[in-house]
N, C-alpha and C positions, 0 to 999 in steps of 0.2 A: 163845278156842278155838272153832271150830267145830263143830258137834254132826256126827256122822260117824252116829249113828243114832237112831232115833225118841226111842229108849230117853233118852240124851244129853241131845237135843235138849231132853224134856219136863221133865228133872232140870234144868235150866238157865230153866225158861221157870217166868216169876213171872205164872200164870194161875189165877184162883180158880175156874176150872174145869176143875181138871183130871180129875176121876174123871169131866166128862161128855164130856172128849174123850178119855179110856180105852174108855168104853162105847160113845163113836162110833166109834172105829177098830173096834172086836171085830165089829158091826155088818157095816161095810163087808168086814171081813174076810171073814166069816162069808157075808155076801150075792155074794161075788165071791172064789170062793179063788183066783183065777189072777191075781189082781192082788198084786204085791210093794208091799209097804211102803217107804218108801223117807224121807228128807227133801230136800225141793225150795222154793224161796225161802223158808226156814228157816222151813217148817212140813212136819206129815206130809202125804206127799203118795202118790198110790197110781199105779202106771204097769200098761200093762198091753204085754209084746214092747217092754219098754223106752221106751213113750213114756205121760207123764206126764197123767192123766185124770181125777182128781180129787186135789183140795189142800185142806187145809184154811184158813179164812183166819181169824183173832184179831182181826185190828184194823179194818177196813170196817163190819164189818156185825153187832157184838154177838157174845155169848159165846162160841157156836160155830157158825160158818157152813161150809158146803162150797162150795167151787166147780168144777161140773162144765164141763168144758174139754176141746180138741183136741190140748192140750201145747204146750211148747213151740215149736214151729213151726208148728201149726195157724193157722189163718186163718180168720175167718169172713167168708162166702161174703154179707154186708150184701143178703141176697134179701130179706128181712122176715118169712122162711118158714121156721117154727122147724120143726127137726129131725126132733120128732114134738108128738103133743098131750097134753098133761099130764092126768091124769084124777084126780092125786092132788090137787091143791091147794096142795101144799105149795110149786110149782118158782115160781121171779122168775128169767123168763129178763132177760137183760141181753143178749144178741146172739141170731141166730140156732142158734148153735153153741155156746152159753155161759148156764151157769144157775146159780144160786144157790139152796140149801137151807138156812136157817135153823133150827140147833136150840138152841131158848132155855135149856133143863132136862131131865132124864132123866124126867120126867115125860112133857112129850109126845114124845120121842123109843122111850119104849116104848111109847104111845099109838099111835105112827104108824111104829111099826120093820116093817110089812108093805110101807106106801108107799114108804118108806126103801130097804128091802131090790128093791124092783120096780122105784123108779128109778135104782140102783148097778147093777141085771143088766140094766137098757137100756140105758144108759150102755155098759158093758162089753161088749154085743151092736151096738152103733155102732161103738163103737171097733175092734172084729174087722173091722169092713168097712167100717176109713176112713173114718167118718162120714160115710157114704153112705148114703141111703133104703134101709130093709128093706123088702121084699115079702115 
């Protein structure tokens, strides 16, 4: 069976973190309420006007990673000229237009839930304008 919602999806997934990918959704919720919850390459995944923005990812990159993305159809533009510049620490970009946030425990995820929370609303303030450079 196919997980048809988050809810499903997480009833079904044999993950011994689940309460810290509970407290990551609430998070990203909480940091970005115009993004829908959604599941996409059978992880939660957040879209925002229907195109998919951040996903979570379980198996790469340790217990609970994010990855922030163009969606589906986005492309990245291989300039070597990231998006914008990270001030948090936290971001491993992997492309120009593609980044990855690792969160090991609830521990530093409440530690760094400001950093968190500021890099989901630029994420979400790209996404508004096409991942195109803000002025």
């Amino acid at each position: 069976m196919k997980a048809q919602t988050v809810e499903q999806l997480l009833s079904l997934l044999d993950h011994p973190d689940i309460n810290l990918i509970n407290q990551t959704r609430q998070t990203i919720l909480e940091a970005a309420p115009a993004l829908m919850e959604g599941v996409k390459w059978n992880a939660p995944s957040y879209a925002l006007n229907g195109n998919d923005i951040i996903t979570f990812n379980f198996r790469n990159y340790g217990p609970v990673s994010l990855i922030f993305h163009t969606g589906p159809k986005g492309k990245d533009t291989k300039t070597g000229q990231r998006l914008f510049e990270d001030t948090t620490g936290l971001v491993e970009w992997v492309a120009d237009k593609r980044f990855v946030v690792k969160v090991p425990d609830g521990r530093f995820l409440q530690t760094h839930a400001a950093d968190i929370t500021q890099l989901i609303q630029t994420w979400a303030a790209y996404a508004a304008n096409n991942f195109e450079p803000i002025h």
